[in-house]
N, C-alpha and C positions, 0 to 999 in steps of 0.2 A: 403285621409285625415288621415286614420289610421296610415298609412308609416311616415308622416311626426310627427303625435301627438306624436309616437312610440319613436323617437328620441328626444322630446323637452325635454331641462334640466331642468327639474323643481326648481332645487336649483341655476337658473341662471337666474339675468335680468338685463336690464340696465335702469340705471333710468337719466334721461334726463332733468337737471335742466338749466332754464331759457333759453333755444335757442330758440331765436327767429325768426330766418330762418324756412319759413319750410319746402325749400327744405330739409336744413341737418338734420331736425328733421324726414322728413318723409326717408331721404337716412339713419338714424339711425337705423329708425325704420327697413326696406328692410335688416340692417346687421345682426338685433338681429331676424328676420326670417330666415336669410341666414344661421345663424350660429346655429339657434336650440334655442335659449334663450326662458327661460318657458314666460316671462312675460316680459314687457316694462311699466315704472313709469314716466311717465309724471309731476315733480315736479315746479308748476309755481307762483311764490310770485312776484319779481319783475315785467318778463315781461307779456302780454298775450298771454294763450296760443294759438298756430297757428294750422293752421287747416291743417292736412295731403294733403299732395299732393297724390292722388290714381296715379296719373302717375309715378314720384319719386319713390315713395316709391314699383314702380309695383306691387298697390295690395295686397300687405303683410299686408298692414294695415286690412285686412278684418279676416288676418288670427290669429292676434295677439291681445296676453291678454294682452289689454292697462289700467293700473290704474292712477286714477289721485288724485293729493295731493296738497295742497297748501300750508304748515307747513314743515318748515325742520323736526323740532324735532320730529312731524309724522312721518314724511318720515320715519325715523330711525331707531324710532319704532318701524315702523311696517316689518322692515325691519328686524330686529334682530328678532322680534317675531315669527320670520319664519326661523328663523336659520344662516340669512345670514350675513354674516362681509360684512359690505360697505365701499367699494374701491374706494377712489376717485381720479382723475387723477389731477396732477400738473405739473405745466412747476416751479418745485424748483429742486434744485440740494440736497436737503435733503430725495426725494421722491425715492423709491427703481427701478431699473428700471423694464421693466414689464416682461421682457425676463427671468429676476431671481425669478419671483413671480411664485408663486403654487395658478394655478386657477381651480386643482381639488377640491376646498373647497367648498363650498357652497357661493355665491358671489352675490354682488349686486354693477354695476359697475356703476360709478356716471359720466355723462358728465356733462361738464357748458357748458357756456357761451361760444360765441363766443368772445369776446370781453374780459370778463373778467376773465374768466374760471369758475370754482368751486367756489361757493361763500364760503368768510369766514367761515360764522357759519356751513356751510356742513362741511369743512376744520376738522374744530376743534370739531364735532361730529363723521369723520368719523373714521374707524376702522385700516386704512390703505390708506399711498398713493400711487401712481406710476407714472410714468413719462413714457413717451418717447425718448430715447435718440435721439437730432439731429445731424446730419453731415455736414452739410451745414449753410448757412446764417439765415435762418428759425429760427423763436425761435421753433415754433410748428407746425403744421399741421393743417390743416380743421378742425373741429369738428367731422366732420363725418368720415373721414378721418381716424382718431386718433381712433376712434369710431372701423372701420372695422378693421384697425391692431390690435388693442386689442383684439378683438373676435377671429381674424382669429390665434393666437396665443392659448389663450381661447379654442379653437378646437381642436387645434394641441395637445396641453397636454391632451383634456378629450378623442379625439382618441384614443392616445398612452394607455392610461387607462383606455381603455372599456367601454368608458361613453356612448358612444351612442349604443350600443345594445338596442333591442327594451325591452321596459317596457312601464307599463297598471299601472293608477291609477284610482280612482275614477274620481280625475280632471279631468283626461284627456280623461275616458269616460263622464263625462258631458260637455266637452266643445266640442266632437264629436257628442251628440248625438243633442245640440246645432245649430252645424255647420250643420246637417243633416236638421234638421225641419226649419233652416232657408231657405235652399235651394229650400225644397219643398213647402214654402211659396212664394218663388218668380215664381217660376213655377207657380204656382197656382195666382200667384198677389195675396196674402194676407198679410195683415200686418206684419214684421219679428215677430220672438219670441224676449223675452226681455233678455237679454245677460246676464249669469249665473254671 
């Protein structure tokens, strides 16, 4: 549990507006595990939100700081009040694409919709867009999909630049010691602790 807290990026999360699958919410969720992300932002105003798949998602959902919002302009907030430019992904051809972007910054990466991507008002609040460039017929990719090339890129730059050596915050000894007492809560069958 330490090994992996060691490595989460704290200045990195993906915030997950309106999908309403959940498988690709919960396979989102498994990227921004896979990938070290501090935190995962659950932002649901149009549709409701869906309930993780523990299979999908393999479980990751247990291990990840999910917050939930229901206000763009929150969202944004509180987003920035923590340091991060929010990044939101578009299928426009005005959008940088993501291969040229610097995601050693401190980042909050914004999925939409399946359907209809990023909503407007995200759009026009957020700090930055990007795209994925396509090759083929496809306008775009899965959600989730889009979701893991990102991150997996995401990695690739905070690799190359040391990002993941191990470091200790306070967060992230109380979301350990957390993770701890709830374990020896289930061993024991008692109630969990209530999540920091």
């Amino acid at each position: 549990m330490r090994e992996v807290l060691e490595q989460r990026q704290e200045d990195l999360t993906v915030l997950i507006e309106n999908v309403w699958d959940p498988h690709n919410a919960s396979a989102i969720v498994r990227s921004a595990d896979g990938f070290g992300a501090g935190t995962v932002q659950m932002l649901y105003w149009i549709e409701e939100a869906p309930e993780l798949s523990r299979a999908v998602s393999a479980y990751t959902n247990k291990w990840t700081f999910i917050e939930q919002h229901g206000v763009v302009a929150e969202s944004v907030e509180a987003m920035h009040a923590r340091g991060l430019r929010v990044v939101a992904t578009n299928v426009d051809e005005t959008a940088q694409g993501y291969l040229d972007f610097d995601w050693t910054r401190p980042t909050a990466l914004v999925m939409g919709n399946e359907q209809r991507g990023v909503s407007p008002e995200m759009l026009e609040l957020a700090d930055e867009q990007v795209s994925i460039p396509m090759l083929g017929f496809a306008q775009s990719f899965n959600v989730s999909v889009a979701a893991a090339v990102i991150l997996g890129e995401i990695a690739r730059q905070r690799q190359a630049a040391g990002m993941y050596e191990a470091s200790w915050s306070d967060t992230k000894q109380t979301w350990f010691d957390y993770w701890v007492a709830r374990d020896a809560a289930r061993e024991q069958r008692l109630p969990p602790p209530e999540a920091p």
